[in-house]
Rosetta silent file (secondary structure, phi, psi, omega in degrees, C-alpha in Angstrom):
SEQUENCE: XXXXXXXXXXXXXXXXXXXXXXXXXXXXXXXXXXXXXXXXXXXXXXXXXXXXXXXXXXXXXXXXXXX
SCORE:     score description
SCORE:     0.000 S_00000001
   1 L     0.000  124.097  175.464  -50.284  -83.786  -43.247 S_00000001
   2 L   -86.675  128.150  176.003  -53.371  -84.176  -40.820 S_00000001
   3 L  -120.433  151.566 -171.669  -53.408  -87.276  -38.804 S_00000001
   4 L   -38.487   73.581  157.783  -56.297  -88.940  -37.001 S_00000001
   5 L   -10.351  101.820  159.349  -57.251  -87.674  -33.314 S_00000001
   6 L  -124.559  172.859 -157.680  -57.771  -90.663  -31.444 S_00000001
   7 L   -66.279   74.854 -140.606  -58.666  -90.420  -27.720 S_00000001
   8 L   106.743  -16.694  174.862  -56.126  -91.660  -25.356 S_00000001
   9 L  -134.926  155.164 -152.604  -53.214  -92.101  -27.484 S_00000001
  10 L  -111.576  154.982 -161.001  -50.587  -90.028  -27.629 S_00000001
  11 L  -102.207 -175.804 -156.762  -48.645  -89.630  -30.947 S_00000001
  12 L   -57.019  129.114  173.443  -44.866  -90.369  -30.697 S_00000001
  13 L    93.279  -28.084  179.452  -42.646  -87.524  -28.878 S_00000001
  14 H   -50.368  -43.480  179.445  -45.583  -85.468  -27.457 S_00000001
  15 H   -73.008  -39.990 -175.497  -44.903  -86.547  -23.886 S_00000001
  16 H   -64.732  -29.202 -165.736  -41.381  -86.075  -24.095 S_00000001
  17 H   -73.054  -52.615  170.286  -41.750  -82.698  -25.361 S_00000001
  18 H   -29.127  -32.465 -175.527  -44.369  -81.675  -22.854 S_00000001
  19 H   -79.259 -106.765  179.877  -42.068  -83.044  -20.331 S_00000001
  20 H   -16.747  -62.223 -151.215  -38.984  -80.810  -21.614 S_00000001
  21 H   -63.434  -34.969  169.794  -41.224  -77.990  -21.650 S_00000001
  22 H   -87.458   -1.084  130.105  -42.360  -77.839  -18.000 S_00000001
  23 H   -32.665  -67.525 -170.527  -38.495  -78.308  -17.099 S_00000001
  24 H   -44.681  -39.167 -168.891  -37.570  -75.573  -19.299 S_00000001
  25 H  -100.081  -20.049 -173.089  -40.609  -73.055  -17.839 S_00000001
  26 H   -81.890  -59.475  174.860  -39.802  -74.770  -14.249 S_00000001
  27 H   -44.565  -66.649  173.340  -36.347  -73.473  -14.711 S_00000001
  28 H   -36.762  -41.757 -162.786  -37.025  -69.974  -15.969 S_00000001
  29 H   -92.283  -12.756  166.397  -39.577  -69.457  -12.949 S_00000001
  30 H  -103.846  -19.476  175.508  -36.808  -70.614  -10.579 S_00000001
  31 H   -72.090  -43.285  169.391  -34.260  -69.093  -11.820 S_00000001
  32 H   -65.295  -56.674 -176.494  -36.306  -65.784  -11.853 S_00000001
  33 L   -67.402  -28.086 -173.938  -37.042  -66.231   -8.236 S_00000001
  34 H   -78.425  -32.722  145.653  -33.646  -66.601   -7.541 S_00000001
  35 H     2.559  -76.816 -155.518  -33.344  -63.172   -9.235 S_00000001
  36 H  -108.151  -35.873  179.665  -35.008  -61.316   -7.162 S_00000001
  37 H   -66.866  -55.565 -178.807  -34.257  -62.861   -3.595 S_00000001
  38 H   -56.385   -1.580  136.057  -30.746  -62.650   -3.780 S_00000001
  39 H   -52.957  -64.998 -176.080  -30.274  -59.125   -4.681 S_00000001
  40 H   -34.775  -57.029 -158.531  -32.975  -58.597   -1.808 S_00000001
  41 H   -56.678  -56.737 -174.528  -30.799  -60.648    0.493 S_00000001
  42 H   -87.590  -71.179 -156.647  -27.452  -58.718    0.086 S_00000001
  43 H   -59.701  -33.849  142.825  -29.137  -55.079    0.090 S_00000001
  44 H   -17.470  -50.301  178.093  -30.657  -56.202    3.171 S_00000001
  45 H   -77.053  -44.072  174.784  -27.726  -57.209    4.721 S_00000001
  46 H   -38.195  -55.276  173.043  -25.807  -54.119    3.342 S_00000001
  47 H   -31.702  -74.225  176.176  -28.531  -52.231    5.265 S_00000001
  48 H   -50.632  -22.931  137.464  -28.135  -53.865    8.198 S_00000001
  49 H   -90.324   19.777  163.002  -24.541  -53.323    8.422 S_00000001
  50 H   -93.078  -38.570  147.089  -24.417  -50.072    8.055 S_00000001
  51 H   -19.816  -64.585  171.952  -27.059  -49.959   10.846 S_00000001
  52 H   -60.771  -28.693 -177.638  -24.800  -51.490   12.915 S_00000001
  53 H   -81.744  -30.467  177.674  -22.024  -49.302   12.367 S_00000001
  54 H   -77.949  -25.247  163.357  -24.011  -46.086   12.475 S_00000001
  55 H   -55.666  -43.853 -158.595  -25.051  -47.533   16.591 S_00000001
  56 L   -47.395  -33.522 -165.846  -21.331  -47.463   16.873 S_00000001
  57 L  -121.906  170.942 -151.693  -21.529  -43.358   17.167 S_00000001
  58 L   -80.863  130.297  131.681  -23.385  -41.228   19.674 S_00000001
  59 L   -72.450    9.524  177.269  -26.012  -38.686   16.946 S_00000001
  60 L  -125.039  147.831 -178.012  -26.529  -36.290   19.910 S_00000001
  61 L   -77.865  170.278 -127.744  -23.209  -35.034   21.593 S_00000001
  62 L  -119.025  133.486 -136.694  -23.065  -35.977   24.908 S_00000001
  63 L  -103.381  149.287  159.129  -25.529  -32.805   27.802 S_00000001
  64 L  -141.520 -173.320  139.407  -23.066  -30.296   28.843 S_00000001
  65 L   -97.561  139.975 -171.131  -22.487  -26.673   29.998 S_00000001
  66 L   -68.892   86.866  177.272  -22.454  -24.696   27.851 S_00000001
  67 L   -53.366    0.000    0.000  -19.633  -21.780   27.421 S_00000001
């Protein structure tokens, strides 16, 4: 059934759904972001404490003589 176009009025339910819909796609796209930094976040940090731990030892021994 085709109903009337008129200019300015909205028929019954449209705004709520529109309304739901940017929630719904508001979610997804935050939710998404949320994704990707927090993976980022912790392998970052892993990094960075292994970093630290890897200062902990000398890589060049220490100048000597030589036997």
């Amino acid at each position: 059934m085709l109903t009337k176009f008129v200019p300015g009025v909205m028929t019954m339910g449209t705004l709520f759904w529109d309304r739901a819909l940017l929630v719904v796609m508001t979610t997804i796209f935050a939710v998404l972001a949320l994704d990707i930094s927090v993976p980022a976040l912790v392998l970052s940090l892993m990094a960075l404490s292994r970093w630290v731990v890897v200062l902990d030892f000398y890589p060049v021994e220490p100048k000597g003589e030589t036997a």
